[in-house]
MARRORO-498786 format. One line per field, with one value per residue (C-alpha): residue in one letter; residue number from 1; x, y, z. Coordinates in pm, 1 decimal. Each point is the difference from the previous one (the first is absolute). Layout:
<rs>
r = [a|...] .
k = [NUM|...] .
X = [X|...] .
Y = [Y|...] .
Z = [Z|...] .
</rs>
This chain:
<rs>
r = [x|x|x|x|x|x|x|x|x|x|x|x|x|x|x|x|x|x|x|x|x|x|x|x|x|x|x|x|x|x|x|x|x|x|x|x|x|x|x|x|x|x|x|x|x|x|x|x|x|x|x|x|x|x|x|x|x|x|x|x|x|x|x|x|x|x|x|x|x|x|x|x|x|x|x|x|x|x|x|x|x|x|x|x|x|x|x|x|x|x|x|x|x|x|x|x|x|x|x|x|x|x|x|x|x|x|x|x|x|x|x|x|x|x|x|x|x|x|x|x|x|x|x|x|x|x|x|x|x|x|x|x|x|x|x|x|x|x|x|x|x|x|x|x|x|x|x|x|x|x|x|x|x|x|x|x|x|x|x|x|x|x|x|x|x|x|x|x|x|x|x|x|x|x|x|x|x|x|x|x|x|x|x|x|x|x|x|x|x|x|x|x|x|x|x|x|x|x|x|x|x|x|x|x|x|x|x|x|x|x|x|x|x|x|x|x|x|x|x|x|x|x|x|x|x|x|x|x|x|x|x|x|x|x|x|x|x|x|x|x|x|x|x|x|x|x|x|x|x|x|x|x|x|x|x|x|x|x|x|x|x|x|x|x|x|x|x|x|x|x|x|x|x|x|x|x|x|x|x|x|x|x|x|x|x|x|x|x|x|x|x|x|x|x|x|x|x|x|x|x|x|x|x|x|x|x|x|x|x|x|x|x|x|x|x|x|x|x|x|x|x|x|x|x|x|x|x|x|x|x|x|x|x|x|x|x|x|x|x|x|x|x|x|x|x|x|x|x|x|x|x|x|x|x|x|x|x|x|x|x|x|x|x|x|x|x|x|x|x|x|x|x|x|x|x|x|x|x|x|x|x|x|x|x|x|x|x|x|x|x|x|x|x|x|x|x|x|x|x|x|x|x|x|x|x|x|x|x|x|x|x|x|x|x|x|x|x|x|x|x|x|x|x|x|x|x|x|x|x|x|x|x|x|x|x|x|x|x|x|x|x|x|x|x|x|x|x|x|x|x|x|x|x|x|x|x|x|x|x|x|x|x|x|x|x|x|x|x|x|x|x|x|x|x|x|x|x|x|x|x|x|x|x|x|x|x|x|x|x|x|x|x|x|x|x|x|x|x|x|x|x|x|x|x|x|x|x|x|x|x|x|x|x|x|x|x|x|x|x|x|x|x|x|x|x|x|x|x|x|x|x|x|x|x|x|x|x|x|x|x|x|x|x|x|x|x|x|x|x|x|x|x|x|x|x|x|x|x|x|x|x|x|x|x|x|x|x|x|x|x|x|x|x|x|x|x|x|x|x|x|x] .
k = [1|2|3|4|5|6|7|8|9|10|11|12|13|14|15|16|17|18|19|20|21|22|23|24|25|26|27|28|29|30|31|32|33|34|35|36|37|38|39|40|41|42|43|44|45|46|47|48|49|50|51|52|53|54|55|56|57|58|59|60|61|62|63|64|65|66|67|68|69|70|71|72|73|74|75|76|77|78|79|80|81|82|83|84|85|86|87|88|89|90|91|92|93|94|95|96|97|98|99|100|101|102|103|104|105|106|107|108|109|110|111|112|113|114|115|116|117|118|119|120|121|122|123|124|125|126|127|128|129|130|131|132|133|134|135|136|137|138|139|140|141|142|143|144|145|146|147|148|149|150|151|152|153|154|155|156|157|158|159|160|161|162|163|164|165|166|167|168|169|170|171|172|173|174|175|176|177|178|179|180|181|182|183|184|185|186|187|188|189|190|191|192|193|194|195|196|197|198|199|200|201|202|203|204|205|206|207|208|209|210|211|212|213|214|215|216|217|218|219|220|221|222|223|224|225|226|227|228|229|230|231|232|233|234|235|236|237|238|239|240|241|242|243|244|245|246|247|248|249|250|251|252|253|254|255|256|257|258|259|260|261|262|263|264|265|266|267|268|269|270|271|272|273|274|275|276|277|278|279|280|281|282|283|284|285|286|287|288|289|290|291|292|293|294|295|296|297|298|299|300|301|302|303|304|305|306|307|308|309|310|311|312|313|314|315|316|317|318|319|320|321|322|323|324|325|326|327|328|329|330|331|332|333|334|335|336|337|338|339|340|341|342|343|344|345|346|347|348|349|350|351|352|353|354|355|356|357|358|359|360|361|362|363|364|365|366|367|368|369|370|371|372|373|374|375|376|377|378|379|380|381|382|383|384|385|386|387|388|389|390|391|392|393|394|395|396|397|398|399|400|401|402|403|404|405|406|407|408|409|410|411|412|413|414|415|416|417|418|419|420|421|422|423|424|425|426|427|428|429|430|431|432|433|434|435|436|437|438|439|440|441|442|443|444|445|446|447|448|449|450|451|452|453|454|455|456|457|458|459|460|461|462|463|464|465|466|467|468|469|470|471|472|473|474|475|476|477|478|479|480|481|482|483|484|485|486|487|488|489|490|491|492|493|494|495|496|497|498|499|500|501|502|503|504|505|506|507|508|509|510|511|512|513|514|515|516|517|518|519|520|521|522|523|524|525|526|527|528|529|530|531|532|533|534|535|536|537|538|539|540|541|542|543|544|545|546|547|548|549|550|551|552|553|554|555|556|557|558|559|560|561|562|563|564|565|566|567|568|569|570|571|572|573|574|575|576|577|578|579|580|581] .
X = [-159.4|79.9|-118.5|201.1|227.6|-162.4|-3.9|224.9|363.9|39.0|312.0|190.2|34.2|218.3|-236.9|-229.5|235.2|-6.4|258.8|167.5|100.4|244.6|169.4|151.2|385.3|-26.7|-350.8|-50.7|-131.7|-171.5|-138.6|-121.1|-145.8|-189.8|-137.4|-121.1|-171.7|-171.4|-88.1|-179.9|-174.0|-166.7|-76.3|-181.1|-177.2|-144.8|-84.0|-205.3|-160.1|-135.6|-343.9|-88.0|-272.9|-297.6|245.4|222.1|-282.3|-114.5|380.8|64.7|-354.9|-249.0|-272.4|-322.6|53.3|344.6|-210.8|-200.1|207.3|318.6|293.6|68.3|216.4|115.6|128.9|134.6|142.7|175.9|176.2|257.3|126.9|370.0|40.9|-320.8|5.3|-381.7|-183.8|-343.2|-104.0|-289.6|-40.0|-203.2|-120.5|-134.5|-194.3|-270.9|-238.4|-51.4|-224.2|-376.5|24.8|147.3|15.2|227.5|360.9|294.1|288.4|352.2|190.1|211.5|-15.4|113.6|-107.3|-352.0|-251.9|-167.0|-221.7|-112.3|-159.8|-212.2|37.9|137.5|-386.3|-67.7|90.8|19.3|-60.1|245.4|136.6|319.1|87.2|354.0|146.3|-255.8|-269.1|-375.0|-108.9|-378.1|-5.9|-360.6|-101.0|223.6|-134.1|267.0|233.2|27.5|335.5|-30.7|224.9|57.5|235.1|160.2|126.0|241.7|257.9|199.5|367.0|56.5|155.7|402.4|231.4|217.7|239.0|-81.7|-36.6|-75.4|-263.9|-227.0|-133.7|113.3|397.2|59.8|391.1|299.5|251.8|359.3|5.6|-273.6|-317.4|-325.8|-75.5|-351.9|-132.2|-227.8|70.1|-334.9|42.1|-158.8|-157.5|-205.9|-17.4|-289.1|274.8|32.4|-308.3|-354.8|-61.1|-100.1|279.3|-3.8|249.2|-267.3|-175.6|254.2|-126.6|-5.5|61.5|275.8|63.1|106.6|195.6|-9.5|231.0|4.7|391.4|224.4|67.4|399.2|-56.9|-79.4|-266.6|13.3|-253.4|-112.5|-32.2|50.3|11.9|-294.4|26.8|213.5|-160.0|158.8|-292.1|132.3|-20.4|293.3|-97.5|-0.9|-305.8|211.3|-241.2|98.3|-202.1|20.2|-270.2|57.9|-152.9|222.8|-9.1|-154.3|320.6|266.5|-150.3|257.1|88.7|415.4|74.7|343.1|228.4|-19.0|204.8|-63.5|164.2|-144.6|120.5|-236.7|51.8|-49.7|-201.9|-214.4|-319.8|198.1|153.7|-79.7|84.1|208.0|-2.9|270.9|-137.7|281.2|83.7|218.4|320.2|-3.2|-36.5|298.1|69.7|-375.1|113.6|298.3|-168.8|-370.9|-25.8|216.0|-155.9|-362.3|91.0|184.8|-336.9|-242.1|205.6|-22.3|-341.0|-167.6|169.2|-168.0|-348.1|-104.0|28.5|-0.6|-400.0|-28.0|160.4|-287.2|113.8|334.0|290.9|178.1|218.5|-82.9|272.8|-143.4|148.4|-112.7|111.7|-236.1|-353.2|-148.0|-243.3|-140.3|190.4|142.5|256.5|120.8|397.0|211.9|262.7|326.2|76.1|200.1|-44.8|-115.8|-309.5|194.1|300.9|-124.0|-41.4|-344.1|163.9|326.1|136.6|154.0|-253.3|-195.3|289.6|22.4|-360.2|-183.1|-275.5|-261.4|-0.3|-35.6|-251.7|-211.9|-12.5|-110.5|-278.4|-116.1|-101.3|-97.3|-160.1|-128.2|-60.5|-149.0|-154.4|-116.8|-373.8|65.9|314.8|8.4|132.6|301.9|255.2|-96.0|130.9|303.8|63.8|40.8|173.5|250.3|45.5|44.7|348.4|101.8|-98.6|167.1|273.5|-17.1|-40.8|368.4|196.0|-166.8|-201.4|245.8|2.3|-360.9|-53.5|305.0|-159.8|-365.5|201.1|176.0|-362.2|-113.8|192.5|-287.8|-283.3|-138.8|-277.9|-179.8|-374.3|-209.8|136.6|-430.9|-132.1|-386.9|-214.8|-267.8|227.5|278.6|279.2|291.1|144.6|365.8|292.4|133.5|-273.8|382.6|249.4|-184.9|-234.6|267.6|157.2|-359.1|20.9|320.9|-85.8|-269.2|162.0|275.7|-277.3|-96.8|318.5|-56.7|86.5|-162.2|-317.2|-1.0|164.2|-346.2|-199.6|185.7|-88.1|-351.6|-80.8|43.6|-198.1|-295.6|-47.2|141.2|-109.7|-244.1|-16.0|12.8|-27.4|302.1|-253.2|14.7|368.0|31.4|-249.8|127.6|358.9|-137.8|-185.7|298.7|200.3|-221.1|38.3|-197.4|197.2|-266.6|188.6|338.0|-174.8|-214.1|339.0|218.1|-261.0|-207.7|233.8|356.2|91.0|337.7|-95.0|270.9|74.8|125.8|183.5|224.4|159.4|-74.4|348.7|128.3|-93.8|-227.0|-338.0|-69.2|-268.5|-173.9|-268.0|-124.9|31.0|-106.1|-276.4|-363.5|-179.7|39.6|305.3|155.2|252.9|177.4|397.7|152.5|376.3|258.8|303.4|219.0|-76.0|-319.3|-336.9|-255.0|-349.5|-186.4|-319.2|51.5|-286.5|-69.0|71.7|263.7|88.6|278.6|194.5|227.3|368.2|135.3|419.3|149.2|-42.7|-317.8|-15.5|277.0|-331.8|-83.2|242.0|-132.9|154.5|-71.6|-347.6|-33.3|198.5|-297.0|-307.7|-170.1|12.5|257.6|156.1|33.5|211.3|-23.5|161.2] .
Y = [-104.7|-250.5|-404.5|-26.4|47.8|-211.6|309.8|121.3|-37.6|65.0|195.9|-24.0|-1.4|-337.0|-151.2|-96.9|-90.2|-402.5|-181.4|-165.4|354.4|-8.3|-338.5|138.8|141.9|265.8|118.9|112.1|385.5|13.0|-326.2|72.7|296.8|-174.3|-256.9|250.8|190.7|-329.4|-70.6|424.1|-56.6|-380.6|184.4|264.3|-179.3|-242.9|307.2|189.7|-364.9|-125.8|-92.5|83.6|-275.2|7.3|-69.4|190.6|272.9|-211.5|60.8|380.0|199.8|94.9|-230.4|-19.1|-233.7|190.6|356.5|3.4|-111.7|191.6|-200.3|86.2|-299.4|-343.0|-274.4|-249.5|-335.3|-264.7|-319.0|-78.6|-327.3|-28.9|-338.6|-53.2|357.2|26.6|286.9|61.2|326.1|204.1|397.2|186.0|303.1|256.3|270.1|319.2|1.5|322.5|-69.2|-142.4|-216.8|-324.7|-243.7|-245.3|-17.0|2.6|-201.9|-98.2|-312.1|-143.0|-330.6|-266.7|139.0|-103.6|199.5|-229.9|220.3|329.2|113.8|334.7|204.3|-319.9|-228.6|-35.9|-239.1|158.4|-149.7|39.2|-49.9|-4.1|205.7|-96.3|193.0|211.1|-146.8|199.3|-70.6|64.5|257.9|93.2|359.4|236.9|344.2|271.0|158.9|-372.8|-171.5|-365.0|-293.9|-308.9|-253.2|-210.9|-326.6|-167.5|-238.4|-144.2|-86.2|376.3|156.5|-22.1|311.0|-172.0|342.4|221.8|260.9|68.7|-340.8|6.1|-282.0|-135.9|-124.6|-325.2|-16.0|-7.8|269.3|-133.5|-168.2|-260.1|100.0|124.1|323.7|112.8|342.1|156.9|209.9|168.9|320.1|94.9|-426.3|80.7|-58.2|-245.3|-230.8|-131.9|153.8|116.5|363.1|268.8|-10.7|400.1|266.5|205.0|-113.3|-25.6|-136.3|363.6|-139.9|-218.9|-378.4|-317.3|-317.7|-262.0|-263.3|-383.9|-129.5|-246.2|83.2|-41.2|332.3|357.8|127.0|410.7|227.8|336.6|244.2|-90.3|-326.7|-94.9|-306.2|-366.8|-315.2|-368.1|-238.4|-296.2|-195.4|115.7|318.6|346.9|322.0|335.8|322.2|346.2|250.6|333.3|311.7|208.7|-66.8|-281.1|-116.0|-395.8|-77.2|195.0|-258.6|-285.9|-312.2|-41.4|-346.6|-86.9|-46.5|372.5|194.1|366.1|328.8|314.6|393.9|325.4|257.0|414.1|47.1|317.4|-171.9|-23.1|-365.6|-265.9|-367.6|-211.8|-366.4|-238.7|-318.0|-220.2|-360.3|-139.3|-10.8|355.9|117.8|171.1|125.3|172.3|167.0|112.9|112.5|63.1|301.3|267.7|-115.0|53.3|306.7|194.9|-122.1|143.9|356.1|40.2|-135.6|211.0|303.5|-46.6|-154.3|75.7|-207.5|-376.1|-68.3|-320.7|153.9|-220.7|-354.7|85.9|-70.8|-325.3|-227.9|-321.2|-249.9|-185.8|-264.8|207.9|373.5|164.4|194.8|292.5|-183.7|300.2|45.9|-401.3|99.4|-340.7|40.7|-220.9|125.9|-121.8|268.5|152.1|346.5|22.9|-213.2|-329.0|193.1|198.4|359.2|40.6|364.4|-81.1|255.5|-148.3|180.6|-302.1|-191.7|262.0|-168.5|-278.8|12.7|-263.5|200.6|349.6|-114.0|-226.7|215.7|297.2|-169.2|88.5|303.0|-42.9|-329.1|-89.5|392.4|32.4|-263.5|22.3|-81.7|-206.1|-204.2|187.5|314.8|-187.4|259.8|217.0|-301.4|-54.8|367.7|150.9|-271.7|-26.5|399.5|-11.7|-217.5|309.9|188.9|-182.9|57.9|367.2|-22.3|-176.6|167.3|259.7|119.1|-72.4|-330.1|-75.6|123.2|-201.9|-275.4|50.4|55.1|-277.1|-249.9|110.8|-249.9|-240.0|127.3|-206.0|218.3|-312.0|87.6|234.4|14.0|65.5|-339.5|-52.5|39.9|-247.6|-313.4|-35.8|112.7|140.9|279.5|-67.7|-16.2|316.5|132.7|-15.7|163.8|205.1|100.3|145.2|179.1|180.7|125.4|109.9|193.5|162.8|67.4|188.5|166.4|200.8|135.9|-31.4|-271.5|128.8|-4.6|-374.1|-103.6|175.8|-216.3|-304.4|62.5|113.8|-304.6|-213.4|203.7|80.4|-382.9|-191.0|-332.8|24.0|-180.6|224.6|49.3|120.4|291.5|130.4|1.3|170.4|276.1|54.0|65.1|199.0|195.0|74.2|79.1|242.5|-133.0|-318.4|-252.1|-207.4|-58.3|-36.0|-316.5|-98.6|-21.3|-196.7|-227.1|-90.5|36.4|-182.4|347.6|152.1|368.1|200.5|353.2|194.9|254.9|264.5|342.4|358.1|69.7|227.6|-230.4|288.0|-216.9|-356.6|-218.5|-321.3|-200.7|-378.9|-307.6|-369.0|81.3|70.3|323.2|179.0|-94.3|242.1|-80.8|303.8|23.5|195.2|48.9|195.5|16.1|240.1|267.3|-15.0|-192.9|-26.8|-169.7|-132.6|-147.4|-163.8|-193.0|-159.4|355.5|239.9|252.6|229.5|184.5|276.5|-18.6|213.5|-109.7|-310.2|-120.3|-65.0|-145.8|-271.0|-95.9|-173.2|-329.0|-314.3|-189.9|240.5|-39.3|-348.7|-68.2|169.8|-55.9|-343.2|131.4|-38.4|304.2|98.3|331.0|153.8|196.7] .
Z = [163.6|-285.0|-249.2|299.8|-238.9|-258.8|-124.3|217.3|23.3|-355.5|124.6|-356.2|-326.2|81.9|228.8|-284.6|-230.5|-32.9|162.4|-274.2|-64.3|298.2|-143.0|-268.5|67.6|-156.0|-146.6|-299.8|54.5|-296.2|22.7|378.0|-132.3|-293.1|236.0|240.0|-240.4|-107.4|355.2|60.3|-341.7|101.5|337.8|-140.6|-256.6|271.4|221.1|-303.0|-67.6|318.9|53.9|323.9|152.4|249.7|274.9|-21.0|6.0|338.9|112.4|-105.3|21.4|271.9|-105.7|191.3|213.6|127.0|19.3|261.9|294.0|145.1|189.7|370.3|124.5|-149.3|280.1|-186.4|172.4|-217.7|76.0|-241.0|-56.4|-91.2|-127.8|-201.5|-139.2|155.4|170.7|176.2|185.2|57.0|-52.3|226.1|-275.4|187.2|-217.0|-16.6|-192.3|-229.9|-236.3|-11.4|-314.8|69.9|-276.5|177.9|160.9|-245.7|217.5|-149.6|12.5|-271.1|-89.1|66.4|353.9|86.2|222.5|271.7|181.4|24.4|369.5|19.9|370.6|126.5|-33.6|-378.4|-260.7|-284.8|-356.1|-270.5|-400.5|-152.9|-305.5|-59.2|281.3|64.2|255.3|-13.2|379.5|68.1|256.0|190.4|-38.8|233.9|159.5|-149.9|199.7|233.0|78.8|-62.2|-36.6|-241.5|85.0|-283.9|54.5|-265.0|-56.4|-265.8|-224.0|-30.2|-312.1|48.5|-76.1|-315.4|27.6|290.1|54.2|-369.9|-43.6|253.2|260.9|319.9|39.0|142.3|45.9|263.2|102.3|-42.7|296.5|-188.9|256.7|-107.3|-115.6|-116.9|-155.3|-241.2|-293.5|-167.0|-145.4|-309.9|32.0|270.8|392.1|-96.9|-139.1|352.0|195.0|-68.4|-34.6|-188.4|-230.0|-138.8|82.0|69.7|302.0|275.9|362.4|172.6|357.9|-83.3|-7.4|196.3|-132.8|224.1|-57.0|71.6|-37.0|139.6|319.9|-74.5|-260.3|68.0|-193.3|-79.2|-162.5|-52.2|318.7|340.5|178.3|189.8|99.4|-54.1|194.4|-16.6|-108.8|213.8|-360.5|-152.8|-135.2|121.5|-38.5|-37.5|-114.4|-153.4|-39.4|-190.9|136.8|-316.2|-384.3|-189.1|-347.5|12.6|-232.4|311.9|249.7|-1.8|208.8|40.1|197.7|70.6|235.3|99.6|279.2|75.2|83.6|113.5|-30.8|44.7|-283.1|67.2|-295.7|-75.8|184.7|312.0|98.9|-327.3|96.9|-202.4|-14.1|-187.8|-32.0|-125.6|-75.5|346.6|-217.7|-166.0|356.7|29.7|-344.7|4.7|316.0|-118.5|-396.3|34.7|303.2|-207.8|-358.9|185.9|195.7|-285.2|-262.7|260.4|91.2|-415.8|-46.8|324.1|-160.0|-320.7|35.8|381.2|285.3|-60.6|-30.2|234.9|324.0|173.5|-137.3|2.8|-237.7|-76.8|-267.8|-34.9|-132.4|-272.9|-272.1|-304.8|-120.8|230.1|-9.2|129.1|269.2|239.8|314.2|-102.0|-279.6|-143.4|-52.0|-203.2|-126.0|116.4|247.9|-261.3|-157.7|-337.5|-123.4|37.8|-95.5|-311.4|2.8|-205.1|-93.7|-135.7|200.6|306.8|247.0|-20.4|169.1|275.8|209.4|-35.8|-243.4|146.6|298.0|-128.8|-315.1|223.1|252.9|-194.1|-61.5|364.9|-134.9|-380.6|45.5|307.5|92.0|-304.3|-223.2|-349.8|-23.3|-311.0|-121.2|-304.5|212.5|164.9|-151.5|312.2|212.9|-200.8|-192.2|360.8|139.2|-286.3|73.8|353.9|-77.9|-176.3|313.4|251.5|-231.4|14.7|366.1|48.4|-269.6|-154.3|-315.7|-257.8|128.2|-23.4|-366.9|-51.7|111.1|-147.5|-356.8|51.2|41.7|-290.1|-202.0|164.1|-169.5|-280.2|-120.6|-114.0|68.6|258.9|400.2|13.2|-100.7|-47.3|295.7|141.3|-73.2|219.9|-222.9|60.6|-225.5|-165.1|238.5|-118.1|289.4|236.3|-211.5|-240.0|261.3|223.6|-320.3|-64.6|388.7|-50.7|-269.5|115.6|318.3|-204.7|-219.4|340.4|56.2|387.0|160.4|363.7|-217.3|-108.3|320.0|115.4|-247.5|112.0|393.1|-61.4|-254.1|355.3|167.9|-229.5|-59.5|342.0|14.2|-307.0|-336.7|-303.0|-345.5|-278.7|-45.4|338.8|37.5|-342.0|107.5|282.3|-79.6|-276.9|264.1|230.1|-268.9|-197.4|-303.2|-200.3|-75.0|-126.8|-335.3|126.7|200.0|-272.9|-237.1|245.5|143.9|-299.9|-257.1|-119.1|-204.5|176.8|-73.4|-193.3|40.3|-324.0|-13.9|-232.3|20.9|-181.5|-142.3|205.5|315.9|185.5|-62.9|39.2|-192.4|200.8|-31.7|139.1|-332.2|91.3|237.7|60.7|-100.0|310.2|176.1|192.2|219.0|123.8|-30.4|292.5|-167.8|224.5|150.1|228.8|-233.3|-164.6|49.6|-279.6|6.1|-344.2|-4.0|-370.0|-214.7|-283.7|-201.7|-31.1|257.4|2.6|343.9|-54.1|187.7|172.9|-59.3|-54.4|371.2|-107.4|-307.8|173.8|220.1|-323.5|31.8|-137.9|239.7|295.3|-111.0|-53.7|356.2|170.0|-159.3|-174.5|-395.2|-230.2|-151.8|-346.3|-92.4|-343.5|-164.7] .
</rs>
């Protein structure tokens, strides 16, 4: 669930680095490593010193205007025009109303997009202002507990994607062939970036969505859901509608228009028969026959097994061919990367797993579940999105090849993290946390998975997360309780310290001198920190709950006081490892 990767994609350490980087030969490494410090310490410093303004509070918070009405439904139509850039549409907002104070209607649409109209229960002209892009419409009183609707015309020279899918906006380009191809990009930016709506994480319509599409009748036009409909116009253009039943994210519902060809397969998945679409461009045809079915089919064996059965069985399942790297776009997954394992041909881990599938696919797809299944109610959160979707590569790993394989491979990402400021940015605003939320994320659930010592236990956690919050949006609180919950322990600190903080905890050790007691405590973290360190092997198995003072365990033989490798230690959990002597 991703700034569509604005924030997103940060996949690497070498992703950010600037390109004149990659023109030299032969880098210097210390002079890489100089300028990448340079580049974390401006980062941070314009992180800790941003003023945050009255819109973005407009943007990011529940303001009055936003709290009183709940979505059901959005219909959204829109006519894009290829060749001057333009759109106009309407959106039919459908909504209940919950509470009786009703200062006004809060609606979203980014500029240079310009609101027309604004119809109430299909008969009344409503009035109207602009606040940047936030428009206050004057709404008459409404009875609580009625369902009413607004409908919001607009038009206007949309905002264009400059680098999708990481800058958001519409994309106005051709496929190789040189005809038009349209989408939208909006994570993190905002659905209103292209349509009106209520544009917070936190209200998603709870009886679905329909975008109706007005194209050239020489393209196919492709959304979320299931088809309902395509119409020729008799004036050159064609009407083709999708429509999804279950809750969607505004920012998952996405026009693709192309030059589109389909192909059709039914998947036994845990739900009973799931069907999956390909929606391709006409000339990858045959290569997305030949690639996509066992990359889909192997990524939803590994990802049922894990999370529960894949959570929009009722709009079904399909990839979307797109001109960018891809995005997570409910039961619409945009896909763009090559048809080539990897992520463009780079394994994010270092460890050659990553070559093994194709990462757009599996990462993108995850998001089905943490995502789409479950949304964070505020941006701030998105490491749920990402942290869990980042882990479930190492999962599918472990499903194919095993559980050496998988800590191999969630070792190996840690050379990603950047530990440059919080993966929990500040609430109310619309800000996303740093993008260490993928990597170091997925390191802090791998750690506390190993802290249980029982992997049926957090494979529990895992499947019950999906079912204790299906289809709901949700807070970093809730999913911290309740794994602390199943698990019987709080890990309130241990979340607090990876998610707040930049600190790498340390764990310190040293040996009596005879080697039949060892001392350990926590350095380089909050007061309280308490990770637990499950150390064993074929012989032995010890669990420590360290903190920030000294402790002491008596051993048994020197089986177990070899549980205490710095490496061994370091391999499994997200601390460095200090022995003394």
């Amino acid at each position: 669930m991703k700034k569509a990767y604005i924030f997103l994609i940060s996949f690497s350490i070498i992703i950010n680095l600037p390109e004149t980087l990659f023109s030299q030969v032969q880098p210097n490494p210390d002079s890489v490593r100089a300028q990448r410090a340079r580049m974390l310490k401006e980062q941070t410093e314009a992180y800790n010193n941003k003023v945050f303004t009255h819109a973005d509070t407009l943007r990011g918070s529940i303001t009055p205007e936003r709290a009183w009405w709940d979505i059901q439904r959005y219909d959204v139509t829109i006519k894009p025009d290829f060749v001057k850039k333009f759109t106009s549409g309407s959106d039919l907002i459908t909504y209940k109303v919950t509470k009786e104070y009703q200062p006004g209607m809060q609606i979203d649409l980014q500029e240079p997009l310009q609101i027309d109209s604004v119809i109430f229960n299909k008969k009344e002209k409503l009035s109207f202002t602009q606040e940047g892009n936030a428009w206050h419409v004057h709404v008459p009183h409404q009875k609580v507990g009625s369902i009413n609707k607004v409908e919001v015309f607009f038009h206007g020279y949309p905002h264009i994607a400059k680098r999708p899918p990481w800058d958001g906006g519409w994309t106005f380009t051709e496929d190789s062939l040189g005809r038009p191809w349209m989408t939208v990009c909006c994570q993190g930016l905002g659905a209103s970036v292209w349509y009106p709506c209520k544009d917070h994480q936190s209200d998603e319509p709870d009886k679905g969505a329909s975008l109706t599409m007005i194209a050239p009748d020489t393209l196919v036009a492709v959304s979320n859901g299931r088809l309902q409909f395509r119409k020729e116009n008799g004036d050159g253009t064609a009407t083709t509608q999708w429509s999804v039943s279950d809750p969607i994210s505004n920012y998952c519902i996405i026009p693709y228009i192309g030059k589109y060809v389909h192909f059709h397969e039914d998947f036994k998945g845990r739900k009973g028969p799931l069907d999956l679409d390909y929606w391709v461009l006409d000339y990858n045809l045959q290569r997305a026959r030949n690639y996509m079915p066992d990359e889909v089919h192997h990524m939803l064996q590994a990802f049922e097994y894990w999370y529960g059965p894949y959570p929009f069985y009722e709009d079904g399942y399909k990839l979307v061919d797109v001109q960018n790297t891809g995005m997570e776009h409910q039961s619409a997954v945009a896909y763009g990367n090559n048809y080539a394992f990897g992520y463009r041909g780079r394994d994010e881990s270092g460890t050659g797993y990553g070559l093994k599938s194709d990462f757009i696919i599996l990462h993108e797809s995850g998001h089905e579940w943490m995502g789409n299944n479950i949304t964070t109610n505020d941006l701030a959160d998105m490491w749920v999105h990402e942290g869990f979707t980042n882990y479930a590569e190492a999962l599918y790993v472990e499903y194919r090849w095993g559980t050496d394989a998988a800590n191999a491979y969630n070792f190996g990402e840690r050379r990603n993290i950047r530990n440059d400021r919080p993966i929990i940015a500040r609430y109310g605003v619309n800000e996303e946390g740093s993008s260490d939320m993928y990597y170091k994320g997925a390191n802090m659930l791998n750690s506390i998975r190993h802290s249980l010592g029982n992997d049926s236990l957090f494979h529990k956690i895992l499947i019950g997360i999906n079912k204790t919050f299906y289809h709901k949006t949700v807070t970093s609180s809730e999913i911290e309780n309740y794994i602390s919950a199943q698990a019987g322990f709080n890990y309130s600190k241990v979340f607090y310290q990876y998610l707040h903080t930049v600190q790498i905890p340390e764990l310190d050790y040293y040996f009596s001198a005879d080697r039949k007691k060892v001392f350990y405590k926590y350095t380089n973290c909050i007061a309280g920190f308490n990770l637990p360190l499950v150390l064993q092997n074929n012989a032995s198995t010890i669990r420590i709950i360290p903190d920030e003072n000294w402790q002491s365990i008596s051993l048994k033989d020197d089986r177990q006081a070899d549980l205490f490798n710095v490496k061994d230690i370091n391999f499994m959990y997200y601390i460095t490892v200090k022995k003394g002597k």
